[in-house]
C-alpha positions in Angstrom: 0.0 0.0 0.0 1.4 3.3 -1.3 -1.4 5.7 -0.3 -2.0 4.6 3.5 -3.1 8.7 4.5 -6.3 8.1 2.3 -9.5 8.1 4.0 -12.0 8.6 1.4 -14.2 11.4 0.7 -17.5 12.4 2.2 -20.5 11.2 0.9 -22.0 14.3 -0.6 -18.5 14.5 -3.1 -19.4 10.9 -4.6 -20.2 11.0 -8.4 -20.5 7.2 -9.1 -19.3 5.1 -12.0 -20.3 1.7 -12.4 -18.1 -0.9 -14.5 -17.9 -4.0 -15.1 -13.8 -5.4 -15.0 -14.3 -7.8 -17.8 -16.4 -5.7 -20.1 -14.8 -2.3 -19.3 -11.8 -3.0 -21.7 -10.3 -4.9 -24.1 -8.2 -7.1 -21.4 -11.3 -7.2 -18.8 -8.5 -7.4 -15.7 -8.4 -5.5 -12.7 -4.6 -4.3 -14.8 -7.2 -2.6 -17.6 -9.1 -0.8 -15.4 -6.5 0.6 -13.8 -5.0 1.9 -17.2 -8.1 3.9 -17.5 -7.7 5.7 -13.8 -6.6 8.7 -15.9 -9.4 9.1 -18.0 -11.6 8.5 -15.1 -10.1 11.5 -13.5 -10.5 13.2 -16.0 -14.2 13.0 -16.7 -14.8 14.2 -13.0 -16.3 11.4 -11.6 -15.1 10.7 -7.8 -16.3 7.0 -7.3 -16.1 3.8 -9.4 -18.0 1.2 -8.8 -16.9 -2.1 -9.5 -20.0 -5.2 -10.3 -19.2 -7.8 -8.2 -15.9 -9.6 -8.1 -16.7 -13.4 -5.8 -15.1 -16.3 -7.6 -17.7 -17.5 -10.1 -17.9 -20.5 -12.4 -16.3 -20.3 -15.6 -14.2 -17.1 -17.1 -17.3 -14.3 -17.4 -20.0 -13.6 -15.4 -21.6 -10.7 -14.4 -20.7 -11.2 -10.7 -24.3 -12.2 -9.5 -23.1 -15.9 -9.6 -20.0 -16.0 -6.9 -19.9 -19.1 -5.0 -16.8 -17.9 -3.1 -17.4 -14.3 -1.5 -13.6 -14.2 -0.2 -11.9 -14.9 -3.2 -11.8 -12.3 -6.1 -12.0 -13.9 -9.3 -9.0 -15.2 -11.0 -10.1 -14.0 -14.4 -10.1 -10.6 -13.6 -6.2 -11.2 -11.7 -4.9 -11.7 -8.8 -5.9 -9.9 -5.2 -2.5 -8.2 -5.4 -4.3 -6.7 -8.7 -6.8 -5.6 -7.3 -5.1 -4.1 -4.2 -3.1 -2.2 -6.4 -5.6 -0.8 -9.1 -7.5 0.5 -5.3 -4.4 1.7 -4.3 -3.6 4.0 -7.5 -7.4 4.5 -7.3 -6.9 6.4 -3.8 -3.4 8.2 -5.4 -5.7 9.8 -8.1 -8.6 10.8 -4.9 -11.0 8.1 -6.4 -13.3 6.2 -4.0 -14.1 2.7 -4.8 -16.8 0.6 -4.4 -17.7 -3.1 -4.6 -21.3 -4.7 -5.6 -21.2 -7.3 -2.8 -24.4 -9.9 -2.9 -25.9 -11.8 0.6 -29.4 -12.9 -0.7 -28.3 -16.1 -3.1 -25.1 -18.2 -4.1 -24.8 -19.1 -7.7 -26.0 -22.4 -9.4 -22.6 -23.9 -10.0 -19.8 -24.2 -7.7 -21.4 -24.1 -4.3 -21.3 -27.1 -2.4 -22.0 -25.3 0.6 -25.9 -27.5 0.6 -23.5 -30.5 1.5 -21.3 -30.1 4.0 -23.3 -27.2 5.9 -27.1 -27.8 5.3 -27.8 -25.5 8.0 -26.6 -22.8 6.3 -30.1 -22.0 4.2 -33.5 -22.4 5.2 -35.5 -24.7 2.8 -39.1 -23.2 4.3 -38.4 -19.7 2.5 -37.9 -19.3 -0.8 -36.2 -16.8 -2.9 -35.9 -16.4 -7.3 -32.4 -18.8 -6.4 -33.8 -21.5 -4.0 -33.9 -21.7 -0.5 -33.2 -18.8 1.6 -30.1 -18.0 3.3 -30.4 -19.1 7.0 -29.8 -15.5 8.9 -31.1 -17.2 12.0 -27.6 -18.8 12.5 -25.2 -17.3 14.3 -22.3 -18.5 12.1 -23.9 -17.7 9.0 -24.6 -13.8 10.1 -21.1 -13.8 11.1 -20.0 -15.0 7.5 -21.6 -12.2 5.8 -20.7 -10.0 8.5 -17.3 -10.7 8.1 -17.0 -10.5 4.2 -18.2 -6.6 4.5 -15.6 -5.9 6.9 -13.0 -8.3 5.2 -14.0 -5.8 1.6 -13.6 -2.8 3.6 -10.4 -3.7 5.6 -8.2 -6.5 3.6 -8.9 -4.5 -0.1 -9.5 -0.8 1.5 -12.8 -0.2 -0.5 -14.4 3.0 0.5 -17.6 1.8 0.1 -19.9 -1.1 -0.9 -23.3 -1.5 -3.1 -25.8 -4.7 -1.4 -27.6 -6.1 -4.2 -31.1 -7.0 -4.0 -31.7 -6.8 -0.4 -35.0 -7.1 -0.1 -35.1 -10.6 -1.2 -32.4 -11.7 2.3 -34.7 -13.2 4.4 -34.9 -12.6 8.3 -37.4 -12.5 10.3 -35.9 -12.4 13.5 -35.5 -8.5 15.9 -32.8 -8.0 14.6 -32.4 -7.9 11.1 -29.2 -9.0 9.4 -28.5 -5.6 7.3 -28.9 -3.6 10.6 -26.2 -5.7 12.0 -23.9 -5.3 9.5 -23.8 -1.6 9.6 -24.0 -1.7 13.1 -20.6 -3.6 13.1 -19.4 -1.6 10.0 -20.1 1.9 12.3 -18.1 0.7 14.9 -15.3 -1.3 13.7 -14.2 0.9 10.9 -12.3 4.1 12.5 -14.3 7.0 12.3 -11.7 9.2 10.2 -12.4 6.7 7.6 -15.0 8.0 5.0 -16.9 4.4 4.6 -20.1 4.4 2.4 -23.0 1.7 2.9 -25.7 1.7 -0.2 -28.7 -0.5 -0.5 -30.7 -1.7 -3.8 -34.0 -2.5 -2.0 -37.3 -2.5 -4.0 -38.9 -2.1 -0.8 -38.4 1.4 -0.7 -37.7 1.0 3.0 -36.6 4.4 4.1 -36.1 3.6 8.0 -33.0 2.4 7.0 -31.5 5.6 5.5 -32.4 7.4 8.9 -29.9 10.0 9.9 -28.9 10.8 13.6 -29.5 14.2 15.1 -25.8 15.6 13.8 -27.6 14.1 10.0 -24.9 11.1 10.0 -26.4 7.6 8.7 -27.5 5.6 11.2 -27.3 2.6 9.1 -27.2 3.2 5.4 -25.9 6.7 3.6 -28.4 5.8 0.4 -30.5 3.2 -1.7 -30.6 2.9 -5.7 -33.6 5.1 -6.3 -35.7 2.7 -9.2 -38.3 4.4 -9.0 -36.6 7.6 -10.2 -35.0 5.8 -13.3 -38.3 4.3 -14.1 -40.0 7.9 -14.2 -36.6 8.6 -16.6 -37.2 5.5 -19.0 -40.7 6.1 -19.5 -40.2 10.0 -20.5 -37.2 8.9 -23.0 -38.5 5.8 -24.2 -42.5 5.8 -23.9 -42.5 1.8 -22.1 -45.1 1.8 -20.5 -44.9 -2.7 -20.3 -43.8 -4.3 -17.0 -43.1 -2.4 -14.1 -43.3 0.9 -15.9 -46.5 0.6 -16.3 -46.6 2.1 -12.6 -44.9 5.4 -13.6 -46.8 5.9 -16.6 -49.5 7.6 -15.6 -48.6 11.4 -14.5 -44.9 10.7 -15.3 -43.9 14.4 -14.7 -45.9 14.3 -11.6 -44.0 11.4 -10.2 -40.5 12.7 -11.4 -41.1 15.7 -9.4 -41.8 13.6 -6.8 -38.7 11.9 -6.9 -36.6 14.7 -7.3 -37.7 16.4 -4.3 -38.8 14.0 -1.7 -37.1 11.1 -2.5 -39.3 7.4 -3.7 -42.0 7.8 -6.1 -43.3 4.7 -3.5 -44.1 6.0 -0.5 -46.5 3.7 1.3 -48.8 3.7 -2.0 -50.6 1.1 -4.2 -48.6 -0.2 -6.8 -51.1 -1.5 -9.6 -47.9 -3.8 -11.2 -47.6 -5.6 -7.4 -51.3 -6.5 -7.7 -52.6 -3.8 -5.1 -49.7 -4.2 -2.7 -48.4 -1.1 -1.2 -44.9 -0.4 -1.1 -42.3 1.8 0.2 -42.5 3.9 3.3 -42.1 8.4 3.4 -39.0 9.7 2.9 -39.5 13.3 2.3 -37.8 13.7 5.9 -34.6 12.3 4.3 -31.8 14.7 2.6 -31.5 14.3 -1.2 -28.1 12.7 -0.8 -29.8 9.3 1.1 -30.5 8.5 -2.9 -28.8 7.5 -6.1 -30.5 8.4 -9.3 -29.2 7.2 -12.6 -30.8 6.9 -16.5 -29.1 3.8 -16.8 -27.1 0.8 -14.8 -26.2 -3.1 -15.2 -30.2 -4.3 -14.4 -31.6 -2.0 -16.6 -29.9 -2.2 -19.6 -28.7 -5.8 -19.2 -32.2 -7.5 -18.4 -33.1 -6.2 -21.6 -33.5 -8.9 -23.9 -31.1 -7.8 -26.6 -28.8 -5.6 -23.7 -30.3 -2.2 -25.5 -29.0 1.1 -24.1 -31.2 4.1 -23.7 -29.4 5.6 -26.5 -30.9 3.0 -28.8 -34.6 3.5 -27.7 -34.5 7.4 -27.1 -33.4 10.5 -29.0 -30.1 12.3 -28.4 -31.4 15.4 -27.3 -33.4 14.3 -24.7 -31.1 11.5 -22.9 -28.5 14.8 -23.1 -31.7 16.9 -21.4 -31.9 14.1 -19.0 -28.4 13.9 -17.9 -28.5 17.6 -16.8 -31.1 17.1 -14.3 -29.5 13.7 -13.7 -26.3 15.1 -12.9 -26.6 18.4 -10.7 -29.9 17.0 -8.9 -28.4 16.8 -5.1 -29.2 13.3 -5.5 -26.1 11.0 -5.5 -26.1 10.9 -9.5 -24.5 7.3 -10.9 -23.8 6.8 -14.9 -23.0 3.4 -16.4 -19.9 2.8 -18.3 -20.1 4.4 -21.5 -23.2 6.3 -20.5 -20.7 9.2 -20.9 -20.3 9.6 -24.4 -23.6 7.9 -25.5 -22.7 4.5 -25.8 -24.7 2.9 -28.4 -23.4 -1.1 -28.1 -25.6 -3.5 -26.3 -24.6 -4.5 -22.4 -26.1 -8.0 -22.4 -26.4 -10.6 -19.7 -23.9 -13.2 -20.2 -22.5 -16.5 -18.1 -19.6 -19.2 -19.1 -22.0 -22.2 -18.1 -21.7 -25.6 -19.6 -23.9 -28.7 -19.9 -27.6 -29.3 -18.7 -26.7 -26.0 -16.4 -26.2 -23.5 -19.5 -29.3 -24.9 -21.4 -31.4 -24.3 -18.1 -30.2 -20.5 -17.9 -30.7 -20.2 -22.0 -34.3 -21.1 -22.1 -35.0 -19.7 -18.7 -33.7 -16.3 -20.2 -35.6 -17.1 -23.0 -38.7 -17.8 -21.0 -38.6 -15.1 -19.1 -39.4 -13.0 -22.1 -42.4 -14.8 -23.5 -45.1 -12.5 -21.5 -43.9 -9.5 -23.8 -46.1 -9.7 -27.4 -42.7 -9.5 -29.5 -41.4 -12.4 -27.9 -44.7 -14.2 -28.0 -43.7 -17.0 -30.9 -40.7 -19.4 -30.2 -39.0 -18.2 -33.5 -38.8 -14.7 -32.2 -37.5 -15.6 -28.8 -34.4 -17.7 -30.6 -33.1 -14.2 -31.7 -32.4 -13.7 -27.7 -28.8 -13.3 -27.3 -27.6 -17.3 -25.6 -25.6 -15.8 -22.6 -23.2 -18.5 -22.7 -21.8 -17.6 -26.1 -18.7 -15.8 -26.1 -20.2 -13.6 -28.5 -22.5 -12.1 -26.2 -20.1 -11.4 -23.4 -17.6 -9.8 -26.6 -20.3 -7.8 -28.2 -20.6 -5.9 -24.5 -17.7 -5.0 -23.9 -16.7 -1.1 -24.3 -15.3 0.1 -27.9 -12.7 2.8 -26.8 -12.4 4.3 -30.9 -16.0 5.3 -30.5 -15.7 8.5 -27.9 -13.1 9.8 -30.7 -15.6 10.2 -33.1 -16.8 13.7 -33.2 -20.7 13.4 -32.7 -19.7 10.9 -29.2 -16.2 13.3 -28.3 -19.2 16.3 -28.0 -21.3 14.1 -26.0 -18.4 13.4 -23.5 -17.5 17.4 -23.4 -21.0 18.1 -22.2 -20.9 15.1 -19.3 -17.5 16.5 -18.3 -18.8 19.8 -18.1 -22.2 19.1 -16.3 -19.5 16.6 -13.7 -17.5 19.8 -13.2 -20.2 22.4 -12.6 -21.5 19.9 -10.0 -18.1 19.5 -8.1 -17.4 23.5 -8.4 -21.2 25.0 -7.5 -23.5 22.7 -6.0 -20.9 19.8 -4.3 -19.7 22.3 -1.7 -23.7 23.5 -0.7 -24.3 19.8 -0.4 -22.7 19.1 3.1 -25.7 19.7 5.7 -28.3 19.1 3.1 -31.3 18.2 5.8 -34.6 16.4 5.0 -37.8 18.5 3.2 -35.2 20.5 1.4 -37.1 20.2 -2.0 -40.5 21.5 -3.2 -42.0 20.8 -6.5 -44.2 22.6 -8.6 -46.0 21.7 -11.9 -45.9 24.1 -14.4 -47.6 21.9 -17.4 -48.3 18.4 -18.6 -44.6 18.2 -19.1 -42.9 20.9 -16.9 -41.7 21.0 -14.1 -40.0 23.5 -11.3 -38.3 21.5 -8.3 -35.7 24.3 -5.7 -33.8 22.8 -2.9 -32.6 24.3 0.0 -28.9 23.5 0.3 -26.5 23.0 3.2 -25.4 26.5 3.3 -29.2 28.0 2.9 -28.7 29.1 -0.7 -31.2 27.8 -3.5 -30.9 25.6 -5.8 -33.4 25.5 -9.1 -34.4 23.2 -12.1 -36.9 24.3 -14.4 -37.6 21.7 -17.2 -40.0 20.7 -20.3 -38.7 16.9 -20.7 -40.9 16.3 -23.7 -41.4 16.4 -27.6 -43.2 19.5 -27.7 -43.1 22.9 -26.5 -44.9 23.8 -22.9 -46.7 27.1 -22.4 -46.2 27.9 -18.7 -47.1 30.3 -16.3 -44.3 31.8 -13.6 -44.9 32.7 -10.2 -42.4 35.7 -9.7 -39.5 36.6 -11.4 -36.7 33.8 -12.3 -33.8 34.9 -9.4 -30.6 33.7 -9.2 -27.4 32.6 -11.3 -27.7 30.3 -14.7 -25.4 27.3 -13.9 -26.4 25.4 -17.1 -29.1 25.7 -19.7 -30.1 23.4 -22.9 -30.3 26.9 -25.0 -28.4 29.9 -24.1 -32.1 32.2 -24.7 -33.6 30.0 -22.6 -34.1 31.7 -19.5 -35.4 35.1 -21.9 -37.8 32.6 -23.2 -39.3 31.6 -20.0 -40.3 35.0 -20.1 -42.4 34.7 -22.6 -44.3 31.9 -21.3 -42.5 29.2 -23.5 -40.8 26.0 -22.2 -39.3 24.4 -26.1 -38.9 20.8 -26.0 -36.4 18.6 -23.9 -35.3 22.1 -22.3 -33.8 22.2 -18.7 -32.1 25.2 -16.8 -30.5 25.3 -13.8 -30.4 28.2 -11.5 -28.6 28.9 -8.3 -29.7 31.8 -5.8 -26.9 32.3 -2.9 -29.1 33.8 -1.0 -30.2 32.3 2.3 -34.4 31.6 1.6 
């Protein structure tokens, strides 16, 4: 270790980056990634996130299948590898971050069913099998101790728990509160360490902040429910679990932007009448990560499409500029940056009865959707276990030096670095009810947010095909920090919004 004065950064600097090691570049090792520290740097963002890393059968996987949660895969290099690519990580003041997984083992090389049976609990079920067996005291202290073994062995700053609403534990006290129970007080306090969930149970108790605004458990959660109000504005899918953000899509985006979950304790129509989520208006903006894109949601795609395929450019750019000087935590996917158009598909190295079970069950899994109704249609479905799939998702580094892409990474890089100069150092303090929204039109929006240091910040935005006509309560106050059109703010005055248009203000005065 070269860099031992490191101790992260607070939470309220972190601009995410998420990556896969083997799909990232050309020789998908931990030795690639760290070749491309530089241009990391470079594009401003203060955090990469790596997909999981837990040994895992064959030579790709998305990470979802580990068997072995202390052993870093082989393909990707060896642990020294990957000590030293988070070593040069912290010499260039990036944080990183590890996807870890605790709700499922993968299908092939765990054999932990036969020599420790006790280990999962046949009576509750999950997508993968049996449940893990959180009632056991050795199997808490397993995953227990793989967090802190992450966080103290390889020095992450921080780590991303997938899926956790599908760990099972019913007993008082649940298994993720232990963990960052243990976390808090094991890791020194001068150490900046950053605990996220992905829970589609929009449980907000465990974001709570103390009375000095720390995280009591958890700093944020994945906000879906944001990206799925995103999707359906740039895309029009309204199939599946869009089908819930459909209806009054603006309505719900302002929602998200300035209280948090679109979910908060309400009837979700795609969940059969359930409700879901809990409040978290009472939370700061920061307990959240928003993103357009990430593995899931271009991945569980059937053909791995990006939103660049399915929307037009000036709109995913429109959307990136709330995206990314929002207060939430904003997260882009690898390539995201200069409107990557090549697929990101799901793909395994399975063999045998095992790889014909995941290629039909893939397969199957699309069958509901009317395109994919026939047999025929579904045999154009990418087979995850072909090489080709995992080679056709990999990053093409010639395309961000083509002129129409280089422009695309200028603005990202620009939007990254008004961020980290203007509204990263109003962030810290950022309390709970700190947004208010206001609907201007069937497609415009205003959302202001009172920052840390009492100054405002503002978004006004049309995010649609055609031009809004909207009425302005007072005058428009404060500092332009980024607008789609240079006129735009004189053309608010005029009571005209055009298409895909979003301006950012900032007023330095204390409300």
């Amino acid at each position: 270790w070269q860099h031992t004065a490191w101790r992260g950064r607070p939470w309220e600097e972190a601009v995410l980056y998420e990556l896969h090691v083997g799909a990232f570049t050309n020789e998908g090792t931990f030795e690639g990634v760290r070749r491309r520290l530089e241009y990391l740097v470079d594009l401003g963002v203060t955090a990469v996130e790596l997909m999981p890393l837990s040994d895992f059968s064959g030579t790709r996987n998305w990470g979802y299948d580990g068997v072995m949660p202390f052993a870093p895969d082989a393909a990707y290099g060896s642990p020294d590898d990957l000590k030293g690519l988070i070593d040069e990580a912290h010499g260039r003041g990036l944080m990183m971050f590890l996807d870890v997984v605790y709700n499922h083992f993968g299908p092939e090389g765990n054999y932990l069913h036969s020599y420790a049976e006790s280990f999962f609990e046949p009576a509750e079920h999950t997508p993968w099998g049996a449940a893990i067996n959180y009632k056991v005291r050795a199997v808490r202290d397993f995953a227990i101790h793989n967090v802190l073994y992450w966080l103290e062995e390889y020095r992450f700053d921080g780590l991303r728990f997938d899926a956790v609403d599908r760990i099972i534990d019913r007993g008082e006290d649940h298994i993720l509160k232990e963990i960052a129970a243990t976390v808090r007080r094991t890791i020194p306090a001068e150490r900046h360490v950053h605990l996220v969930l992905e829970n589609d149970n929009n449980q907000a108790h465990l974001l709570e902040r103390d009375d000095s605004g720390r995280p009591i458990y958890y700093d944020a959660q994945w906000n879906d429910d944001i990206h799925h109000v995103y999707h359906h504005l740039l895309s029009g899918e309204a199939g599946g679990y869009y089908a819930d953000y459909a209806t009054g899509a603006h309505e719900r985006l302002a929602r998200a932007l300035s209280t948090g979950f679109v979910y908060q304790g309400d009837v979700s129509d795609y969940r059969h009448g359930a409700v879901r989520g809990e409040p978290s208006a009472h939370l700061p903006p920061t307990a959240f990560v928003a993103f357009i894109q990430n593995h899931d949601q271009v991945g569980n795609r059937a053909f791995g499409e990006r939103i660049t395929d399915l929307a037009k450019r000036d709109a995913v750019q429109a959307m990136q500029a709330v995206l990314l000087l929002a207060p939430q935590i904003p997260l882009l996917f690898m390539g995201e940056e200069w409107g990557a158009t090549q697929p990101f598909c799901f793909f395994t190295d399975f063999h045998d009865e095992l790889a014909d079970a995941v290629r039909e069950g893939r397969r199957r899994e699309f069958k509901r959707f009317p395109e994919f109704a026939s047999e025929a249609a579904r045999e154009h479905i990418p087979d995850p276990n072909a090489f080709s799939t995992f080679a056709a998702s990999r990053l093409d580094w010639s395309v961000p030096e083509q002129p129409e892409h280089r422009a695309w990474l200028d603005l990202v890089r620009r939007l990254i670095r008004t961020r980290h100069d203007t509204i990263v150092p109003r962030l810290g303090g950022i309390r709970g009810h700190a947004g208010q929204a206001t609907i201007l039109s069937d497609t415009a929006l205003r959302v202001a947010w009172t920052l840390g240091d009492g100054s405002t910040l503002e978004l006004i935005a049309n995010l649609a095909d055609q031009t809004s006509e909207v009425t302005l309560e007072g005058e428009v106050e404060g500092d332009v920090l980024f607008a789609t059109d240079p006129d735009l703010r004189s053309e608010l005055r005029t009571g005209r919004l055009p298409p895909w248009s979003v301006l950012w203000l900032l007023n330095q005065r204390a409300r």
